[in-house]
BALOBA-1460 file (C-alpha; in Angstrom, 3 decimals):
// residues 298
<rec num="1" residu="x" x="24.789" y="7.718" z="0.074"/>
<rec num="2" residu="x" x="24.896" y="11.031" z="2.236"/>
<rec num="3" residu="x" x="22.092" y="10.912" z="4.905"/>
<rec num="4" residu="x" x="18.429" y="11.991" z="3.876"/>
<rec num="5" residu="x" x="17.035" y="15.208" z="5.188"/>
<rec num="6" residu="x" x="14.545" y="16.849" z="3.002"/>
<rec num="7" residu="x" x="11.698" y="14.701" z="1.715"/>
<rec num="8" residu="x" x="8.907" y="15.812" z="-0.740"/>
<rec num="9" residu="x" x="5.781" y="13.715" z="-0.183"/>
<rec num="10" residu="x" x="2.837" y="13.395" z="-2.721"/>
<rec num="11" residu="x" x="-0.238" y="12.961" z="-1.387"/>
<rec num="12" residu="x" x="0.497" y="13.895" z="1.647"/>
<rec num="13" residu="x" x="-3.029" y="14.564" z="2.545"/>
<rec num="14" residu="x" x="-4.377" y="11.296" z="2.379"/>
<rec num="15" residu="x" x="-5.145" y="8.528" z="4.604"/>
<rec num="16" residu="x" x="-1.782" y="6.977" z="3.568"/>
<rec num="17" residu="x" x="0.011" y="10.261" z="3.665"/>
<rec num="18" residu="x" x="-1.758" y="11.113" z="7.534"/>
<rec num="19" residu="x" x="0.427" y="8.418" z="8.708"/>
<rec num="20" residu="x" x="3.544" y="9.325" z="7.087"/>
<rec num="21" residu="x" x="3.938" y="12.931" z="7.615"/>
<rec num="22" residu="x" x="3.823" y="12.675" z="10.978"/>
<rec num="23" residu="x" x="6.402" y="9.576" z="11.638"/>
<rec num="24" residu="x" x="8.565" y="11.783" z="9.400"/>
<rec num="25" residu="x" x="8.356" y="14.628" z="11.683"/>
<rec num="26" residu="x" x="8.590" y="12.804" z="14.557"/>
<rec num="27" residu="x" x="12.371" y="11.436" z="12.654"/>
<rec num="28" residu="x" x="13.015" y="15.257" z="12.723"/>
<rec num="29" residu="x" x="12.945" y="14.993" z="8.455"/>
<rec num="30" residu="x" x="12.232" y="17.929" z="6.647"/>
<rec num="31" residu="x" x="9.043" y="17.146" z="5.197"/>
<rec num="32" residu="x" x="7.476" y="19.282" z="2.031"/>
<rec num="33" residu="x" x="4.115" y="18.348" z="1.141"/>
<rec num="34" residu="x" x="2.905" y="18.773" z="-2.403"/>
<rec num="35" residu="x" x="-0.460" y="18.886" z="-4.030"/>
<rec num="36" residu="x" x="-2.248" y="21.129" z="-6.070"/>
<rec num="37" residu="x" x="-2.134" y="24.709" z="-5.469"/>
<rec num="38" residu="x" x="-5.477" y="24.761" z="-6.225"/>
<rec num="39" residu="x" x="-7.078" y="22.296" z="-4.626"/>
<rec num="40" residu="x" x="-7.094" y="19.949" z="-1.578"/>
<rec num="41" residu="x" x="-6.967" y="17.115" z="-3.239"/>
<rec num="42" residu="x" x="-3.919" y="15.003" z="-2.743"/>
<rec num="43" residu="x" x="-2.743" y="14.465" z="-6.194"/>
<rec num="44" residu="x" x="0.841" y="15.751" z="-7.798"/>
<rec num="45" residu="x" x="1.509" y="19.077" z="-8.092"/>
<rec num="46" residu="x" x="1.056" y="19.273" z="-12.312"/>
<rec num="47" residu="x" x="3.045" y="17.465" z="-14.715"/>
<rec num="48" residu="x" x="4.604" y="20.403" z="-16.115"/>
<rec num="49" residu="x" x="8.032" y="19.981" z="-15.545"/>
<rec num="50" residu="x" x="8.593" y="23.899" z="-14.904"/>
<rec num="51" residu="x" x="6.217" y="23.635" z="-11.482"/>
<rec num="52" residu="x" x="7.644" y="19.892" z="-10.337"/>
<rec num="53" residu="x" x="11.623" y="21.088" z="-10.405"/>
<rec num="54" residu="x" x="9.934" y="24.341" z="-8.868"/>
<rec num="55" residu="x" x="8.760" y="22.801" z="-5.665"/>
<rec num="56" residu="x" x="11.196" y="19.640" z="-5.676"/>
<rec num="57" residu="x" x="14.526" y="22.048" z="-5.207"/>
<rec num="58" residu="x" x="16.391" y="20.695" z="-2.639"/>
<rec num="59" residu="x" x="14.715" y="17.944" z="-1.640"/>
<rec num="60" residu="x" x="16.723" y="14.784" z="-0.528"/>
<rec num="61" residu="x" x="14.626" y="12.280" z="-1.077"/>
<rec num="62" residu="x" x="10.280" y="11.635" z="-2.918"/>
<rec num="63" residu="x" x="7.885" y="9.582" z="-1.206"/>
<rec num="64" residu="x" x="4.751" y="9.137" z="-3.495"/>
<rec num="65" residu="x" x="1.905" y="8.337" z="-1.355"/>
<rec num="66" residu="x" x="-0.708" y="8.999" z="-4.366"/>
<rec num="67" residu="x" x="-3.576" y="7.152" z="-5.525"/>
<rec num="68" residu="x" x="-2.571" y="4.700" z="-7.766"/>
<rec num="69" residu="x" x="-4.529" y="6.559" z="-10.726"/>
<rec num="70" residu="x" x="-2.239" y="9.223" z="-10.108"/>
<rec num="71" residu="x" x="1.338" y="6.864" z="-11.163"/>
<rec num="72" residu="x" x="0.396" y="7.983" z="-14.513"/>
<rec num="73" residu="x" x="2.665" y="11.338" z="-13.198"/>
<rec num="74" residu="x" x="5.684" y="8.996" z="-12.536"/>
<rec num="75" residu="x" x="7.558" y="10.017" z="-15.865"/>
<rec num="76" residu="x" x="7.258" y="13.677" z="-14.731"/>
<rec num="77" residu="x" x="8.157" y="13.478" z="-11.507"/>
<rec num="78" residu="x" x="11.444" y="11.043" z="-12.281"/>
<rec num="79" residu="x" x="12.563" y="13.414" z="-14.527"/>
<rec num="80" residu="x" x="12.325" y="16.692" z="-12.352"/>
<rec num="81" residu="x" x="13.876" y="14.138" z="-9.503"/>
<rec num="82" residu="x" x="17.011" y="13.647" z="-11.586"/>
<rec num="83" residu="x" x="17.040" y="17.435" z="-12.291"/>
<rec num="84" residu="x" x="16.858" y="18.487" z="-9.004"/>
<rec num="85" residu="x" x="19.418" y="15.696" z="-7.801"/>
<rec num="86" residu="x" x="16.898" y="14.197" z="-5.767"/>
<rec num="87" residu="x" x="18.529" y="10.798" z="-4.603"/>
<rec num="88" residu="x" x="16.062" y="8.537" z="-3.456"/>
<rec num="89" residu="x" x="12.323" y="7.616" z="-4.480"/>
<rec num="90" residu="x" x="9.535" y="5.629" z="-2.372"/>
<rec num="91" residu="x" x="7.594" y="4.155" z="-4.374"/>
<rec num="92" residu="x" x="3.270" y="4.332" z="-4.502"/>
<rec num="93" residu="x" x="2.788" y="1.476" z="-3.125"/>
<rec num="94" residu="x" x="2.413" y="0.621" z="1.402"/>
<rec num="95" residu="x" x="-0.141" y="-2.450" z="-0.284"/>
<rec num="96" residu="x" x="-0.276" y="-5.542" z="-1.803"/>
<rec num="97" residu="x" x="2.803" y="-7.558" z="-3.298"/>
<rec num="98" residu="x" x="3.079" y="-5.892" z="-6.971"/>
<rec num="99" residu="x" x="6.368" y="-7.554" z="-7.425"/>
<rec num="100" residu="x" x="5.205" y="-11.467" z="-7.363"/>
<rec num="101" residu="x" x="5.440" y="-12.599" z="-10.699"/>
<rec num="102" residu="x" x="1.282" y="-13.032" z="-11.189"/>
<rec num="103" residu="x" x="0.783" y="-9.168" z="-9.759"/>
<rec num="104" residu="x" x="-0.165" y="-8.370" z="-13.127"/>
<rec num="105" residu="x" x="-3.005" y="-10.696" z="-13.710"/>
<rec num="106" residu="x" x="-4.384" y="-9.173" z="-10.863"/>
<rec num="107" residu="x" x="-5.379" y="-6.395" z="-13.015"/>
<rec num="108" residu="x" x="-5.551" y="-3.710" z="-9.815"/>
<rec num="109" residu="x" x="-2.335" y="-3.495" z="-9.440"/>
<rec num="110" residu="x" x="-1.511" y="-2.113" z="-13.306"/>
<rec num="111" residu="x" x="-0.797" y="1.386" z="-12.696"/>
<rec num="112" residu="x" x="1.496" y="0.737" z="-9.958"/>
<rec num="113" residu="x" x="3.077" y="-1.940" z="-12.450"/>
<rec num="114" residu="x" x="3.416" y="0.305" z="-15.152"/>
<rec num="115" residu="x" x="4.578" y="3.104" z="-12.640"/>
<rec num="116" residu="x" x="7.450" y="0.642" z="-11.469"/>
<rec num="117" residu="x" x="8.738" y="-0.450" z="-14.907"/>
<rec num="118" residu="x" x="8.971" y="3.487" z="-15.794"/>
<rec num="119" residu="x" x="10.715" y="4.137" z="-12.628"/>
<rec num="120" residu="x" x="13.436" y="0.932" z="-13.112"/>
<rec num="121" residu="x" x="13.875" y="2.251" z="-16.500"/>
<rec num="122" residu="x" x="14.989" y="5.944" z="-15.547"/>
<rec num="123" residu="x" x="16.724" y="4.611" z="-12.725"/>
<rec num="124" residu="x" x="18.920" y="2.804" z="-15.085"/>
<rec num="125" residu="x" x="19.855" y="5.547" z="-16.837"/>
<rec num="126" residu="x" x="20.698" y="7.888" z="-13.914"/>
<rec num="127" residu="x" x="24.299" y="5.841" z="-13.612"/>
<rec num="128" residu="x" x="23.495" y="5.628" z="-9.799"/>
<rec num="129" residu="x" x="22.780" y="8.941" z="-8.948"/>
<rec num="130" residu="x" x="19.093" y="7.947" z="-8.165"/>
<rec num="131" residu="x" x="17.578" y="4.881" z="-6.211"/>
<rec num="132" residu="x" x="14.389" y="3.478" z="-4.917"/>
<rec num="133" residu="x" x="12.670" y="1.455" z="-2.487"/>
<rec num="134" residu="x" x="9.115" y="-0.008" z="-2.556"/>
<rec num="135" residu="x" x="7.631" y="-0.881" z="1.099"/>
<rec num="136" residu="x" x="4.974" y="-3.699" z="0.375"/>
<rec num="137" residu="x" x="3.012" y="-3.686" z="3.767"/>
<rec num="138" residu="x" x="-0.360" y="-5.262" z="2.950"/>
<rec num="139" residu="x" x="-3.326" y="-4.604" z="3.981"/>
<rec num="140" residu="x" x="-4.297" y="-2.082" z="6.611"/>
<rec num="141" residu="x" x="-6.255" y="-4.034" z="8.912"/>
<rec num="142" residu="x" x="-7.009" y="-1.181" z="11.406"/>
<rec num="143" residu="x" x="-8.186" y="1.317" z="9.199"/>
<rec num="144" residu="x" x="-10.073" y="-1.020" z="6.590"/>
<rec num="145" residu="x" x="-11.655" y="-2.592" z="9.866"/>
<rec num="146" residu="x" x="-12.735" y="1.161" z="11.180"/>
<rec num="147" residu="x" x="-14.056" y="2.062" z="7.678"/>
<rec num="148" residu="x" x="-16.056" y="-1.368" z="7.097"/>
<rec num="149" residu="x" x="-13.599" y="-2.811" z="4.182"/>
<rec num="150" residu="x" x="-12.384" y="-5.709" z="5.678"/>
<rec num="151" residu="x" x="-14.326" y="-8.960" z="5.850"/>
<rec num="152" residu="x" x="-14.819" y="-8.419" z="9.670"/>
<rec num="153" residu="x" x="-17.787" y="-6.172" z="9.803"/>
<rec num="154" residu="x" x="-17.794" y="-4.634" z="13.157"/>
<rec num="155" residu="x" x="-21.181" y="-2.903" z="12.925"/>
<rec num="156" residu="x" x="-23.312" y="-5.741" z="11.900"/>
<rec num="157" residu="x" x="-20.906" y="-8.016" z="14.117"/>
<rec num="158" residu="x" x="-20.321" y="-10.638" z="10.667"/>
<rec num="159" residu="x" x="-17.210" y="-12.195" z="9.404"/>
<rec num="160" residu="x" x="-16.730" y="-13.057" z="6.188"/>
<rec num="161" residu="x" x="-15.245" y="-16.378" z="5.355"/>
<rec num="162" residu="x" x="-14.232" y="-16.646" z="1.654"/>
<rec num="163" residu="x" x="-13.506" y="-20.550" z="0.677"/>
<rec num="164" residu="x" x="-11.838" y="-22.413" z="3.076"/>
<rec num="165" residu="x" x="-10.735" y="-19.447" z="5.377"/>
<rec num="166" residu="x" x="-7.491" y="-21.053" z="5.614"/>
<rec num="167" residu="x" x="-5.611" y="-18.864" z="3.108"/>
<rec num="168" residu="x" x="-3.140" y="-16.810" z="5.171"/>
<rec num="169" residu="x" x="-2.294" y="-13.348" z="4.346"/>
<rec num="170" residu="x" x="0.120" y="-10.627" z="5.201"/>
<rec num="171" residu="x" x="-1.748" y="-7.265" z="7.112"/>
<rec num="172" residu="x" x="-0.370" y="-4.092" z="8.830"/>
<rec num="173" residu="x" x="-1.182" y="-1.282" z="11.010"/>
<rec num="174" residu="x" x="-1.863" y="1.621" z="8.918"/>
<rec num="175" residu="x" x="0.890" y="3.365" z="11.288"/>
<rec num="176" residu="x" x="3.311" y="0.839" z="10.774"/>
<rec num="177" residu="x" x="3.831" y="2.420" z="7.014"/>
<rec num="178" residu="x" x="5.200" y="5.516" z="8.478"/>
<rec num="179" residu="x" x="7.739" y="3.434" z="10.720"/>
<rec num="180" residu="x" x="8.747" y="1.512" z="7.475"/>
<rec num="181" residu="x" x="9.154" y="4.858" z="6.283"/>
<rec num="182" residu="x" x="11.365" y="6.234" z="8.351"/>
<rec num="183" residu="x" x="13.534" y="2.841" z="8.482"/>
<rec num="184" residu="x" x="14.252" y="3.131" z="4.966"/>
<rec num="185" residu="x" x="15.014" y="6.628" z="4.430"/>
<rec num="186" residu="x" x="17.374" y="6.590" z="7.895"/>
<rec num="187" residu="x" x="18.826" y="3.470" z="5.739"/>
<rec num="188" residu="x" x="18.119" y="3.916" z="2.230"/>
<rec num="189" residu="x" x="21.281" y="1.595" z="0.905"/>
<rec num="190" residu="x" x="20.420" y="-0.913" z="2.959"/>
<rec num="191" residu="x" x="17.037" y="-1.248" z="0.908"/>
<rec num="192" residu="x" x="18.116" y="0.478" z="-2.348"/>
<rec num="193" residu="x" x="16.746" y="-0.494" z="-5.284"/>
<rec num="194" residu="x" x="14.800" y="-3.267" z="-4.250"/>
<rec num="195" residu="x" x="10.920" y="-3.754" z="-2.706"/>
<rec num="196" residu="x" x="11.121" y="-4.376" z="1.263"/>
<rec num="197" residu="x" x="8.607" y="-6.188" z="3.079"/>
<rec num="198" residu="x" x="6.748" y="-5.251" z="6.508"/>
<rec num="199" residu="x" x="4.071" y="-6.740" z="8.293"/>
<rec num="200" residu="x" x="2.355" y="-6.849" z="11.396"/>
<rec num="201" residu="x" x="0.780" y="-10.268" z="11.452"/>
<rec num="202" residu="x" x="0.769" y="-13.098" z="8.718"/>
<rec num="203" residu="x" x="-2.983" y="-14.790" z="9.437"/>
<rec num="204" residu="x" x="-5.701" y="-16.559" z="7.910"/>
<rec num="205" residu="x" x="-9.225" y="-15.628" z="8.678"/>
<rec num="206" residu="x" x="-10.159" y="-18.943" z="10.446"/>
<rec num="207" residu="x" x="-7.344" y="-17.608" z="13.063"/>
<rec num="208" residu="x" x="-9.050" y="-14.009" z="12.960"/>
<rec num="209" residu="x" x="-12.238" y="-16.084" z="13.987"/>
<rec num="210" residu="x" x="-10.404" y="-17.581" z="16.578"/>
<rec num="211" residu="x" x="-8.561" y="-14.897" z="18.067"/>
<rec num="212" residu="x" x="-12.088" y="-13.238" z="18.200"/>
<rec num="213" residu="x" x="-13.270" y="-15.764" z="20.488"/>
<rec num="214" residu="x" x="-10.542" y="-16.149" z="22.602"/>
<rec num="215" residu="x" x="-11.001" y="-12.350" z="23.232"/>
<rec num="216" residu="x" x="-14.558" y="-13.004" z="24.990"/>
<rec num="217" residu="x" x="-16.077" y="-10.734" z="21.928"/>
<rec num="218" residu="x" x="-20.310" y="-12.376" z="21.713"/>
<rec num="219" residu="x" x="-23.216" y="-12.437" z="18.914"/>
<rec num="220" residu="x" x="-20.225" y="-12.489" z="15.759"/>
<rec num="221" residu="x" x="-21.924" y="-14.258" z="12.820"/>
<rec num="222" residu="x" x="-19.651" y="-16.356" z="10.329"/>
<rec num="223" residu="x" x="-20.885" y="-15.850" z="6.745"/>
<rec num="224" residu="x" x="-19.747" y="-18.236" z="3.948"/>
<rec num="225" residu="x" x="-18.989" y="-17.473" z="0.544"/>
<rec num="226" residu="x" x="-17.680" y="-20.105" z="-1.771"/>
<rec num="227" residu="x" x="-14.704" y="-18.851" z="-3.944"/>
<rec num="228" residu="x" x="-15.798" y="-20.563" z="-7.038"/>
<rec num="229" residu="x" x="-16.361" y="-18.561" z="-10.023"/>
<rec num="230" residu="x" x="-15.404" y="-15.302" z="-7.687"/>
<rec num="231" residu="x" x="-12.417" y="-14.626" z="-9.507"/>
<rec num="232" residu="x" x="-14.305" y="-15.004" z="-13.010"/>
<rec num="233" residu="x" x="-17.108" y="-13.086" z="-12.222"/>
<rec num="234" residu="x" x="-14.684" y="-10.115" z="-10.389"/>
<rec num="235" residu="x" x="-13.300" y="-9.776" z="-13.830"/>
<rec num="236" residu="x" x="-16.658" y="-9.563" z="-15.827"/>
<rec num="237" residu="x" x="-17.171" y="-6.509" z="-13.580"/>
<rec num="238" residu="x" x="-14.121" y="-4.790" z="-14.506"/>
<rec num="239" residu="x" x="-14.424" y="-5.460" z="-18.235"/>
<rec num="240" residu="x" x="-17.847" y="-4.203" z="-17.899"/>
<rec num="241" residu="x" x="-16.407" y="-0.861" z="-16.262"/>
<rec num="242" residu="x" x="-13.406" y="-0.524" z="-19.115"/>
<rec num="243" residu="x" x="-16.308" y="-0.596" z="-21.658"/>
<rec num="244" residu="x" x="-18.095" y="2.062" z="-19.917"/>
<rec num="245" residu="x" x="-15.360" y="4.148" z="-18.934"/>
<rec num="246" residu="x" x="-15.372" y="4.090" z="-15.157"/>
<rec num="247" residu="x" x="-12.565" y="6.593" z="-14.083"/>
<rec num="248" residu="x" x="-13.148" y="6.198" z="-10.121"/>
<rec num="249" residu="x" x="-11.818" y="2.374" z="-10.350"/>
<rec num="250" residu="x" x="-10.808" y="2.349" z="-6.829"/>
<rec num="251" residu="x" x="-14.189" y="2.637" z="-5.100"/>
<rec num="252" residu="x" x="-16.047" y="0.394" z="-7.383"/>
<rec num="253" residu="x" x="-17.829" y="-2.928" z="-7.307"/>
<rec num="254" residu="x" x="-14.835" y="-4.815" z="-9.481"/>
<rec num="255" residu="x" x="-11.887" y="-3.325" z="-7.524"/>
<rec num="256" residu="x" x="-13.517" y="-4.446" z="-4.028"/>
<rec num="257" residu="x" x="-13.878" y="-8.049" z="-5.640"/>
<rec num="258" residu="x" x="-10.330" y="-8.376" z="-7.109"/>
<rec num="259" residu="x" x="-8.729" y="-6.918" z="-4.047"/>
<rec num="260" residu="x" x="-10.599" y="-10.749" z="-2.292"/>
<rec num="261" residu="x" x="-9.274" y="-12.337" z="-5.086"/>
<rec num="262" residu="x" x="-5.713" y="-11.035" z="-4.993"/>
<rec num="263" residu="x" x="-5.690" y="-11.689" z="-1.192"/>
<rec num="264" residu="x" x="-7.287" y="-14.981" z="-0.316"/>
<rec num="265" residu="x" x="-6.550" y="-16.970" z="-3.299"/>
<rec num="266" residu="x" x="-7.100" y="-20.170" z="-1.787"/>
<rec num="267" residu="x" x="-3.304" y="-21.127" z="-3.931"/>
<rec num="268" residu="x" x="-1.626" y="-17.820" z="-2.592"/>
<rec num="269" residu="x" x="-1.987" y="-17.520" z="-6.377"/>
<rec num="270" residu="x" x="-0.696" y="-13.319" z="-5.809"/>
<rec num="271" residu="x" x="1.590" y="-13.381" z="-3.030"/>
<rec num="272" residu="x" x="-0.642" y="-11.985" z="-0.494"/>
<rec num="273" residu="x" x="1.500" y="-14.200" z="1.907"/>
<rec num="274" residu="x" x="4.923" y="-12.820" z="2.311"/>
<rec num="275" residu="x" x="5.823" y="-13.594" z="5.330"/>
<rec num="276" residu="x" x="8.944" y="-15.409" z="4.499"/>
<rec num="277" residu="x" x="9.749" y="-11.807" z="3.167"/>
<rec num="278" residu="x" x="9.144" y="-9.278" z="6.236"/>
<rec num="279" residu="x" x="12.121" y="-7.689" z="6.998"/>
<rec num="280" residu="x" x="13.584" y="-8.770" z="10.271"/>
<rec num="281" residu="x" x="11.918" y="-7.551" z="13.626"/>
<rec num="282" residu="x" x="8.896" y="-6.029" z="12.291"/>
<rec num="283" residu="x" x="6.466" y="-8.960" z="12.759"/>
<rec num="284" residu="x" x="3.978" y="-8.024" z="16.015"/>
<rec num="285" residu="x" x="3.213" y="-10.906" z="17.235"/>
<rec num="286" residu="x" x="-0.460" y="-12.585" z="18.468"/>
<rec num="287" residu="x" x="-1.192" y="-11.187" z="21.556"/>
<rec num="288" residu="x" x="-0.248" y="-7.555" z="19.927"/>
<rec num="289" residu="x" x="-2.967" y="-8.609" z="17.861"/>
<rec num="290" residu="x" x="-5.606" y="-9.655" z="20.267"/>
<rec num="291" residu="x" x="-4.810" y="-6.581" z="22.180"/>
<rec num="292" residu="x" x="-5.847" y="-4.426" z="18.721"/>
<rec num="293" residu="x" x="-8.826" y="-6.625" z="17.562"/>
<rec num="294" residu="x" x="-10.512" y="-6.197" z="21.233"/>
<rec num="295" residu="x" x="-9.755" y="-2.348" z="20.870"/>
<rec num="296" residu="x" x="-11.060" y="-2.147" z="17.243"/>
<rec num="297" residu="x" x="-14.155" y="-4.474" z="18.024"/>
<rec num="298" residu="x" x="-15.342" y="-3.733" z="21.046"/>
């Protein structure tokens, strides 16, 4: 494949895409960033196809850094790619593992599902002339930690330990997406077609607790909350929403609890662990991450 020099990113806008952007200029890409003409909001730029082979002339390679509502666009967007002989396509994902085999029960994950099968499906019909890669980084422990998502609540100084606490997981810096970035698209057929993994650390939260201490951080209060019937009652909630017709699904009470669920299964049930996976070189190691905790914390 000739090298990558143009890329068109979606959602460029976002907190996902305010990483990206910038690690791609840094790479000295060419970097076009699409949204709405008419708004500021960082979805695609229309599903016409008119207006997407419009702004996607000459561009190398798409990064999709949308929402996940927003895969509902990936048909349009494919098919203006392969107009515009767009070669490459990174996937909207930078999360969780959507390609272990028990992603979909995780019910979260579905758009980005049904976004992947579309993609596979027009890549198979391109006869090579397009390719993709999906970077599965985890969670983004810096950011969800600065924004009170994470189970470590820094302003009430409490830590959250679901079940056993033992589970371990697979977490990034939020910046560490736009380095994955720019590692793929310097080396797309080294990770065509297929999902790569990166990861900062691979930890449970017992270890978080730990690493917390050995830090010298005081007054942290462990909170326990027993995983039984979490999973059952996280799915109540989103049944409840689909009869009611919740659109926002990614800032509600049943996303927040299946997102737990998804990552500290106490069986590793949905892959969160995929450490096994991380492409080689890219794990941080502990004392990068006592150095961020005490940063974040403090």
């Amino acid at each position: 494949m000739a090298a990558i020099k143009n890329v068109a990113i979606f959602g460029a806008i976002g907190a996902l895409g305010e990483v990206l952007v910038p690690a791609l200029l840094q790479a000295n890409f060419e970097v076009a960033c699409i949204t709405r003409p008419d708004s500021g909001k960082n979805l695609p730029a229309g599903s016409d196809f008119k207006t997407l082979t419009t702004v996607l002339k000459g561009q190398n390679a798409i990064v999709e850094a949308f929402n996940p509502v927003a895969a509902s666009y990936q048909t349009s967007i494919l098919q203006a790619a392969l107009a515009t002989g767009v070669r490459h396509i990174i996937t909207p994902d930078f999360s969780g593992n959507t390609f272990h085999p028990n992603a979909e029960e995780a019910l979260i994950l579905n758009p980005k599902l049904q976004a992947q099968r579309e993609l596979e499906r027009i890549v198979d019909e391109s006869n090579g002339s397009l390719s993709w890669t999906a970077i599965i980084s985890g969670p983004w422990y810096d950011w969800t930690l600065e924004r009170g998502i994470f189970w470590i609540n820094k302003e009430d100084r409490i830590i959250t330990r679901y079940g056993s606490g033992d589970q371990r997981y697979s977490i990034s810096r939020r910046a560490l997406n736009g380095e994955a970035l720019v590692a793929v698209l310097i080396n797309p057929e080294k990770y065509r077609n297929r999902a790569a993994y990166f990861a900062s650390h691979t930890v449970s939260t017992n270890q978080l607790i730990t690493v917390i201490e050995y830090v010298g951080l005081k007054d942290w209060n462990i909170v326990y909350v027993p995983l039984d019937g979490f999973a059952e009652k996280a799915r109540t909630l989103w049944r409840e929403d689909t009869e009611e017709g919740v659109d926002d699904r990614l800032n509600s009470r049943a996303y927040a609890a299946l997102s737990t669920v998804a990552l500290l299964d106490e069986e590793d049930r949905y892959g969160s662990n995929f450490e096994n996976k991380v492409e080689s070189g890219w794990v941080e190691g502990e004392n990068a991450l006592k150095k961020n905790l005490r940063r974040l914390l403090e």
